[in-house]
C-alpha positions in Angstrom: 1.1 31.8 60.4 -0.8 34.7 59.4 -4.2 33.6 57.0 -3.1 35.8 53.9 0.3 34.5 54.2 -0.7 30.9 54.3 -2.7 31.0 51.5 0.0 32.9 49.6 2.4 30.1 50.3 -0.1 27.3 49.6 -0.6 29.1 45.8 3.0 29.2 45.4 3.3 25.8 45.8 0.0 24.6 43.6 1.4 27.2 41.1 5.0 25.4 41.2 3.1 22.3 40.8 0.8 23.0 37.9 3.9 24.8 36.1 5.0 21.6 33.3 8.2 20.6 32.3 9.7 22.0 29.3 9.4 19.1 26.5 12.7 17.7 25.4 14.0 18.8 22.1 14.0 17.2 19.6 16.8 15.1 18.3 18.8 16.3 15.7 18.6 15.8 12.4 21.2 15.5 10.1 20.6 17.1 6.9 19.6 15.2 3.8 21.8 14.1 1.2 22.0 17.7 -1.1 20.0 17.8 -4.3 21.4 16.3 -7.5 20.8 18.9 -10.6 21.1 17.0 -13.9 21.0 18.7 -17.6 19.5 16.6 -20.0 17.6 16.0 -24.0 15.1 13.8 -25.1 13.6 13.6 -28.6 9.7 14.1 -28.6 7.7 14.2 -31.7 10.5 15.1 -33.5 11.6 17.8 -31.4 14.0 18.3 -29.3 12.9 18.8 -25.8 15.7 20.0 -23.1 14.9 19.4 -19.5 16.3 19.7 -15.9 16.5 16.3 -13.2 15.9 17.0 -9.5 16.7 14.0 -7.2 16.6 16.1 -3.8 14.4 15.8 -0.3 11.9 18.3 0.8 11.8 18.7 4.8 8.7 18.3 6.5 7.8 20.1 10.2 5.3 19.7 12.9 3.3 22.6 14.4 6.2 23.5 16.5 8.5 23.8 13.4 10.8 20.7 14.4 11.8 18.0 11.4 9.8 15.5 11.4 10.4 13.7 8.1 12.7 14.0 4.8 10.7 12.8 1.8 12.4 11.9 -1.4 11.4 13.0 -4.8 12.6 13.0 -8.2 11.1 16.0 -10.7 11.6 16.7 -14.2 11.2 19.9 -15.5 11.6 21.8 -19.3 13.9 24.0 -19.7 13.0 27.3 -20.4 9.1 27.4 -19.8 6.7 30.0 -18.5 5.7 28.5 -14.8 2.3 30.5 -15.2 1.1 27.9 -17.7 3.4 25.1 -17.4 1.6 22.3 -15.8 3.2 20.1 -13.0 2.0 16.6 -12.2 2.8 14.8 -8.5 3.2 11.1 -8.9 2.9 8.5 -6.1 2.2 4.8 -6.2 0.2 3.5 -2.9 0.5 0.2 -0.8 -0.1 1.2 1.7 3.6 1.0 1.8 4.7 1.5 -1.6 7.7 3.4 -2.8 7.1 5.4 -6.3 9.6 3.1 -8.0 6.7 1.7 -10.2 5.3 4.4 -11.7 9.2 6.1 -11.7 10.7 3.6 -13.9 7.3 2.1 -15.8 5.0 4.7 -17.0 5.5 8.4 -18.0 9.2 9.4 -16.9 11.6 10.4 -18.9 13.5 7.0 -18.6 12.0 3.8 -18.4 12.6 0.1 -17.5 11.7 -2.7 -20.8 10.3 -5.3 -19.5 8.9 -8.7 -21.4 4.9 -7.8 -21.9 2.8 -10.5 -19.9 6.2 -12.4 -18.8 8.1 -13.1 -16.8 11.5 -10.8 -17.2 14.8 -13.1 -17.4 17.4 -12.1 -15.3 20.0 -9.2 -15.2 21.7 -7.2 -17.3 18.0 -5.1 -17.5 17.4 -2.0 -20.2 16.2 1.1 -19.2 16.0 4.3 -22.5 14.3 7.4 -23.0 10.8 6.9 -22.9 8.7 7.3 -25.9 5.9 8.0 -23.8 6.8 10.0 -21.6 4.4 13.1 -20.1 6.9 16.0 -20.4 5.4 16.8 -23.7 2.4 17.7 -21.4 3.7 18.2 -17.8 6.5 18.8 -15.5 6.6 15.7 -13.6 7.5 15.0 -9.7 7.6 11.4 -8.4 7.1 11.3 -4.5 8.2 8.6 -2.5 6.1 8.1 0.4 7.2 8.1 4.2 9.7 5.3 5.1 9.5 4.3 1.5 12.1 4.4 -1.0 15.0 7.5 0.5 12.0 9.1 2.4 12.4 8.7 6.4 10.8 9.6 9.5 13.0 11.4 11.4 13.4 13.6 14.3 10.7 15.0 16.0 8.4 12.6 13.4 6.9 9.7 14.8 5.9 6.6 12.4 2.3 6.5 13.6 1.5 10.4 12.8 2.3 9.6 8.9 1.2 5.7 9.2 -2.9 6.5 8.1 -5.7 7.4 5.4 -5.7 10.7 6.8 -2.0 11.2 8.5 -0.8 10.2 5.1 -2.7 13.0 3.5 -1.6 15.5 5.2 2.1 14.9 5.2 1.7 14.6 1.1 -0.5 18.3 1.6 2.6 19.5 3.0 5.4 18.2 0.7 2.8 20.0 -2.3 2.8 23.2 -0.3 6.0 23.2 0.3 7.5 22.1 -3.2 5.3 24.5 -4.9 6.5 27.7 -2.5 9.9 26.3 -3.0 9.7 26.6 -6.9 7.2 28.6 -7.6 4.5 26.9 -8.8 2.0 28.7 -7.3 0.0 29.7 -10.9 1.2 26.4 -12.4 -1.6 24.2 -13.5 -1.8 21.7 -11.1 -2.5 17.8 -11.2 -2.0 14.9 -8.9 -1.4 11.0 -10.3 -1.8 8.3 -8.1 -2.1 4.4 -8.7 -3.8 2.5 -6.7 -3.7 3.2 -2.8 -2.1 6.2 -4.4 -5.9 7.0 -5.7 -7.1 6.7 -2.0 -4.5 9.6 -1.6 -5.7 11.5 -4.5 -8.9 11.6 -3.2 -8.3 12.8 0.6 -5.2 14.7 -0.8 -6.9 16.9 -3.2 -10.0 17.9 -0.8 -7.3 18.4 1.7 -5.1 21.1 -0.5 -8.4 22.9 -1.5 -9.3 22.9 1.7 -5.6 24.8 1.8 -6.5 27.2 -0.9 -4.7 25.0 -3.4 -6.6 24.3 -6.5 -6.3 21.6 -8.8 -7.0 20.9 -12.4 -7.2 16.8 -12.6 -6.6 13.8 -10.5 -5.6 10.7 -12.6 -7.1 7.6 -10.7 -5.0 4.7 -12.5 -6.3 1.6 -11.1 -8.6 2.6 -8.1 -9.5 1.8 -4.7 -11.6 4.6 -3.5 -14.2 2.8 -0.9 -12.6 -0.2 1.0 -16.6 -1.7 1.9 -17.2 -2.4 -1.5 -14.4 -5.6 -1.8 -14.1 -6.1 1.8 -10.6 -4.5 2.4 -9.1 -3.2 5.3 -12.7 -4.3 6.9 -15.5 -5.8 7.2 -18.8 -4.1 5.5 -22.3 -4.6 4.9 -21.7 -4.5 1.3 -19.1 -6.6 0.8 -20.2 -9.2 3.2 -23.2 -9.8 0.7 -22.8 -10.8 -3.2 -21.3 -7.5 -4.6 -17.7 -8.4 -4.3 -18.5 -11.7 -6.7 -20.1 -9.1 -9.0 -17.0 -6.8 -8.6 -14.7 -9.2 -10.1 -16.6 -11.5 -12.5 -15.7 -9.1 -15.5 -12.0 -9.1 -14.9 -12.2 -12.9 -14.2 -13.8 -13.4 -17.6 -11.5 -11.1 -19.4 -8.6 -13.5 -17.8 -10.4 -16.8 -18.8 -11.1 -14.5 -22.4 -6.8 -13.5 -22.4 -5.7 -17.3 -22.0 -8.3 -18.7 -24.4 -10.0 -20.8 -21.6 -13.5 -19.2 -23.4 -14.4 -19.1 -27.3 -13.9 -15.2 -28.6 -16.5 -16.1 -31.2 -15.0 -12.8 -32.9 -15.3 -10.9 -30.1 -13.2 -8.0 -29.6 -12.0 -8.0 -25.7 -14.2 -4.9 -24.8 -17.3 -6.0 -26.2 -17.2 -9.3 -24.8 -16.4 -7.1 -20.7 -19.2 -5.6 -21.8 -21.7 -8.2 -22.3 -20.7 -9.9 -18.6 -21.0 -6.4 -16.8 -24.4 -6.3 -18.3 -24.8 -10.2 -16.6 -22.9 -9.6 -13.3 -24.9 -6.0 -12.5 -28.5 -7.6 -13.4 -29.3 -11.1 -13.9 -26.3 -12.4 -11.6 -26.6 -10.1 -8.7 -30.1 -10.7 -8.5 -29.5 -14.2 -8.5 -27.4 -14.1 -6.2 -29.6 -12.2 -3.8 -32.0 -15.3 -3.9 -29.9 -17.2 -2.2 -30.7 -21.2 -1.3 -34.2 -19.7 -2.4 -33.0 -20.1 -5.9 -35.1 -22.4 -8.0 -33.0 -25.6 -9.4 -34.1 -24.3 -13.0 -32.5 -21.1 -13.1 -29.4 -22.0 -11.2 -28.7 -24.3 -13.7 -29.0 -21.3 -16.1 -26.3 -19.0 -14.4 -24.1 -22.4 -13.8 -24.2 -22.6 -17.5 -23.6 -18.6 -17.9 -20.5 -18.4 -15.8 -19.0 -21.2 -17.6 -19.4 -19.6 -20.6 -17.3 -16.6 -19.6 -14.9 -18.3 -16.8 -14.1 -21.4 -18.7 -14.7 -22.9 -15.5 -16.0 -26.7 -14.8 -19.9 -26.2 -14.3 -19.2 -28.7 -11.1 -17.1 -26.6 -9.8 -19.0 -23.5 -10.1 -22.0 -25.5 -8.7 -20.3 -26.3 -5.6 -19.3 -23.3 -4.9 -22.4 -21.9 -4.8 -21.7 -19.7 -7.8 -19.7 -17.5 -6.2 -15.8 -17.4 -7.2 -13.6 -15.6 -5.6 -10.5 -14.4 -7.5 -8.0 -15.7 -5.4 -9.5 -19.2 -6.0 -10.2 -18.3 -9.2 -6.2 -17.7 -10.5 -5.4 -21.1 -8.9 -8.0 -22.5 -10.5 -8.3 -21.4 -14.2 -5.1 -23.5 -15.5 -4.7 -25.9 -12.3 -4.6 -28.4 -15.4 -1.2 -26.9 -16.2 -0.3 -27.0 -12.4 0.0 -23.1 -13.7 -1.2 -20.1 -11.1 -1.8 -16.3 -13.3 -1.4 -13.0 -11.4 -3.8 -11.0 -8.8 -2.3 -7.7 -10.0 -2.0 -9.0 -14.0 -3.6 -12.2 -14.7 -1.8 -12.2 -18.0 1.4 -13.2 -16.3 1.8 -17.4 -14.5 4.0 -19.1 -13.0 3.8 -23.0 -11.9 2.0 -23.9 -8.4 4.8 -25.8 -6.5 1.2 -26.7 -4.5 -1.0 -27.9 -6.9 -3.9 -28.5 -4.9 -3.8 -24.9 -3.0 -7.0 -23.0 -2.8 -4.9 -19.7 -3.6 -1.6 -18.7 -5.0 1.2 -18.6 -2.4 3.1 -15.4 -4.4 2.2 -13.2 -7.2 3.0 -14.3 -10.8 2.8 -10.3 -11.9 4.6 -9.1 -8.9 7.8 -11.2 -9.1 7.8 -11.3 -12.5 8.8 -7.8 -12.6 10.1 -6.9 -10.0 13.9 -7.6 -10.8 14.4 -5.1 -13.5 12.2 -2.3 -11.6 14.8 -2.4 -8.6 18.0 -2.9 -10.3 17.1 -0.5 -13.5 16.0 2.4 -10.7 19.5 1.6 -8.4 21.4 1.8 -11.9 19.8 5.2 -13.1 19.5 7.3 -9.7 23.3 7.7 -9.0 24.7 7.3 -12.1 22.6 9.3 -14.4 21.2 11.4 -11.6 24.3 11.9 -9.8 22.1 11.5 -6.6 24.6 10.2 -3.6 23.3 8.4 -0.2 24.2 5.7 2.3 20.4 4.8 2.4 19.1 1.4 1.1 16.5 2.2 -1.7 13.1 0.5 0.0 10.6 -0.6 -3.1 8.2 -1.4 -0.6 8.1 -1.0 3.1 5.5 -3.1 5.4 5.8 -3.9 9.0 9.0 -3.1 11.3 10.2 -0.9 8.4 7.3 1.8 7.9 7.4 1.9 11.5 3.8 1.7 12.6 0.4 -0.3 11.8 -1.3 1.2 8.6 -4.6 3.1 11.2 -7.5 2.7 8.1 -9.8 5.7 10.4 -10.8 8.2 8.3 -12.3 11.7 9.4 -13.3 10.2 12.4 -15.1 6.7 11.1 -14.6 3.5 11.6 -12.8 1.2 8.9 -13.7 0.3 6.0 -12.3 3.4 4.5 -14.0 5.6 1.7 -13.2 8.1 0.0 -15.1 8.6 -2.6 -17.0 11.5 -1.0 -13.7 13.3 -0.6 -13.4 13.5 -4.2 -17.1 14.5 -4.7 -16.6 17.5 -1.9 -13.3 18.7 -4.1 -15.1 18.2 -7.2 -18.5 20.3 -6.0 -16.5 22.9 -4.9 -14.0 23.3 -7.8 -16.2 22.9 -10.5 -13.3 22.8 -13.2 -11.9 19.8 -11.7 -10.9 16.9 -14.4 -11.0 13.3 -13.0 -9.3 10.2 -15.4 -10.3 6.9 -14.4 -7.7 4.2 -15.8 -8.3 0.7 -15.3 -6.5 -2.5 -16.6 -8.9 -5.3 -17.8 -6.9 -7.9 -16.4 -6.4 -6.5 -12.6 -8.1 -8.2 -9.5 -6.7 -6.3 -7.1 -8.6 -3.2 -7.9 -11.1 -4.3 -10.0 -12.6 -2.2 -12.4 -16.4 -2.5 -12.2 -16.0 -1.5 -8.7 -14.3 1.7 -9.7 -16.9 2.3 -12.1 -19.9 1.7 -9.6 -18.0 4.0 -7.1 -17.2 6.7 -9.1 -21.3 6.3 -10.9 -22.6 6.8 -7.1 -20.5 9.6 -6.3 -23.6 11.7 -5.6 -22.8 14.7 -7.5 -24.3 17.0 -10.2 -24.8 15.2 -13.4 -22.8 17.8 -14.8 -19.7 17.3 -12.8 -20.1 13.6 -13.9 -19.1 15.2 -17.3 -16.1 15.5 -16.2 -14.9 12.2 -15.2 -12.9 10.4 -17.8 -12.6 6.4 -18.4 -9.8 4.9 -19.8 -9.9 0.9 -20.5 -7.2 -0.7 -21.2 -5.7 -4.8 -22.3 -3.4 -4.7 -18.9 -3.7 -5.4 -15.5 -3.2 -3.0 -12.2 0.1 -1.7 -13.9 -0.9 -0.5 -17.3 1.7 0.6 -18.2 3.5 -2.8 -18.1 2.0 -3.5 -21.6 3.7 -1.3 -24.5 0.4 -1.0 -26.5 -1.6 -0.2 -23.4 0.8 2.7 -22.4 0.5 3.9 -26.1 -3.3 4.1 -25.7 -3.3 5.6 -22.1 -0.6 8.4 -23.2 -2.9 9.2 -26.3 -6.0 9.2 -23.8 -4.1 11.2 -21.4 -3.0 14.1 -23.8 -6.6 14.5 -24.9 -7.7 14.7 -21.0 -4.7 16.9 -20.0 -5.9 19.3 -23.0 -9.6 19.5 -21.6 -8.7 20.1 -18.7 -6.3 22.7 -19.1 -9.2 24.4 -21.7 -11.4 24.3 -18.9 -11.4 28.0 -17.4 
């Protein structure tokens, strides 16, 4: 064979090899259930307010414009109000794993679930009304389930794992935003984002993320925070939190428990002045106690034993043995073991009886399934029938495991867990200048402390100016502070004085 010829038949071939196979298409997608369009009135400050219900799905793509995911999301609008000024507010609740059914049906909808304050909630038939406190006076309002949560699904071309992360999350909640606001015309709407709890980890990666996007917010409401994971030891190990600062993290919510179930003597104490006077303890004397270790002389260790009694209500013997350091999982089995009682991680207000009195640690969650009954059924009861919203789906409260599809991946921008955030929101809040931050904490709450949130948000390394614009709200409540009437009263009132700076801002 001629030279030229053979090397023109051996490129053919490399070229026939080298030429890759088309990728399969996608599966398809049936469409989403179609969007329920309600009409409806509530009566707010003595006026009548009119507004519009959207139960509906926004469709999410991948980079090759194939379905990837249909995400569920309930918004309330006025009727009749100039979008250019009109403010709309995205709620999510966090988990990870958490449908929006929480904040949906608790705090600031249009419609909300009664529940018994600090109780346990007897059984069915539950009550859900028109909510008194309800932001509409202030806000449209959208409630966002989040992937495999609630009606949102994974479907398609989606795969779990590329939604199933800090930062996967974030973007797929970037795009539903970008996408709900093109679809409606929000575009010169004031913009804020409300997340509770993981749903704060979102706020913080989501809003950096849609300014990055040229999408500019006004606030970020951070009700009940965890913005860096290091600082209590969750979702990893950290230097920090494998020393003493967790113990100081949660001594003042464990002494506001011990102060809520009369374990301490108020001595006329108001609730916040006595939180007060043991973050002043934990962030100074304590901690540098604590540092000493077994160096520690007996003197002044019988000093802090005598200290932490005084605001856990704890046996001195036991705080001595265990090296002064309680835990707050040890601590709610601990505080009324004498009743064979346990109190709640997420509202130490609430109990239930141990069915293992000796246990080191509750088995369940007074708070959680105290309330968790009337959430579900009250939500189930109001989407189709009031909402008219139709669908063969089961409604998923919360989604862990098989169901979200993939292992929660705790990387973010490259690092290694322990996740944090925190300098997310400082990047979005140096660059947009006019960006509002509300911090709401619950006294009562262990799972996100609220010391922590105050030490991370105090060493967010920005401008002392910009820390003018972070807002705390305290509150007599646990992580869900809305679960307690005169709590929700206070936050709304805190919230329309925030929501009016911040819209003044420009």
């Amino acid at each position: 064979m001629h030279l030229r010829k053979f090397v023109t038949v051996l490129c053919a071939v490399a070229l026939a090899g080298a030429t890759p196979s088309p990728r399969p298409s996608a599966p398809p997608v049936a469409p989403p259930p179609p969007d329920a369009v309600t009409h409806h009135h509530i009566t707010l400050n003595g006026r009548d307010v009119a507004y519009t219900a959207r139960a509906g799905n926004i469709t999410l793509r991948n980079d090759r414009e194939q379905v990837t995911a249909h995400i569920f999301y309930v918004a309330y609008t006025q009727d009749g109000a100039d979008l250019r000024r009109r403010p709309v507010t995205f709620f999510y609740n966090g988990g990870p794993g958490s449908s929006t059914i929480w904040l949906h049906m608790g705090s600031f909808s249009p419609m909300r679930v009664r529940v018994v304050n600090g109780k346990a909630n007897p059984a069915a038939p539950y009550t859900f009304a028109p909510n008194a406190f309800t932001l509409l006076d202030k806000s449209d309002l959208v409630f966002i389930d989040a992937p495999n949560t609630g009606f949102s699904r994974v479907v398609g071309a989606g795969d779990p794992k590329d939604f199933m992360g800090v930062d996967q999350d974030g973007r797929a909640f970037r795009q539903f935003i970008q996408r709900y606001i093109g679809q409606f015309n929000r575009w010169q709407s004031p913009k804020f984002l409300f997340g509770e709890s993981y749903g704060t980890t979102r706020d913080c990666v989501l809003v950096n993320m849609l300014q990055d996007a040229g999408v500019q917010f006004n606030g970020v409401v951070l009700l009940s925070s965890v913005l860096n994971f290091g600082l209590l030891d969750l979702g990893g190990g950290s230097p920090i939190a494998e020393g003493d600062w967790s113990y100081v993290f949660w001594l003042p919510s464990e002494a506001a428990a011990a102060w809520y179930h009369g374990k301490i003597p108020r001595n006329g104490q108001s609730l916040q002045s006595f939180v007060n006077s043991v973050e002043d303890f934990a962030g100074s004397e304590y901690l540098h106690d604590l540092a000493l270790g077994d160096t520690l002389d007996s003197t002044e260790r019988a000093r802090v034993v005598s200290k932490l009694h005084q605001y856990l209500g704890l046996p001195e013997a036991y705080i001595r043995n265990s090296s002064l350091r309680i835990s707050y999982p040890r601590f709610e089995s601990e505080l009324l073991r004498g009743q064979d009682t346990v109190i709640g991680r997420y509202d130490a207000r609430y109990a239930t009886y141990s069915i293992d009195p000796p246990e080191d640690q509750p088995d369940w969650d007074p708070s959680d399934v105290g309330i968790s009954g009337a959430f579900v059924a009250s939500f189930n009861s109001y989407i189709g029938p009031t909402l008219g919203y139709r669908t063969n789906l089961l409604y998923r409260p919360t989604a862990y495991g098989g169901q979200l599809g993939a292992r929660w991946d705790m990387h973010h921008n490259g690092q290694d867990p322990p996740a944090n955030v925190a300098p997310d929101l400082a990047q979005a809040m140096s660059e947009n200048p006019h960006l509002h931050v509300f911090s709401a904490n619950g006294y009562y709450d262990f799972a996100t402390p609220f010391f922590a949130t105050e030490y991370a948000l105090q060493h967010l390394n920005i401008a002392p100016e910009l820390q003018r614009n972070i807002t705390f709200g305290f509150y007599p409540s646990g992580h869900m502070v809305y679960l307690n009437p005169a709590a929700l009263a206070s936050f709304k009132a805190d919230l329309n004085r925030w929501y009016d700076a911040a819209l003044a801002d420009r």
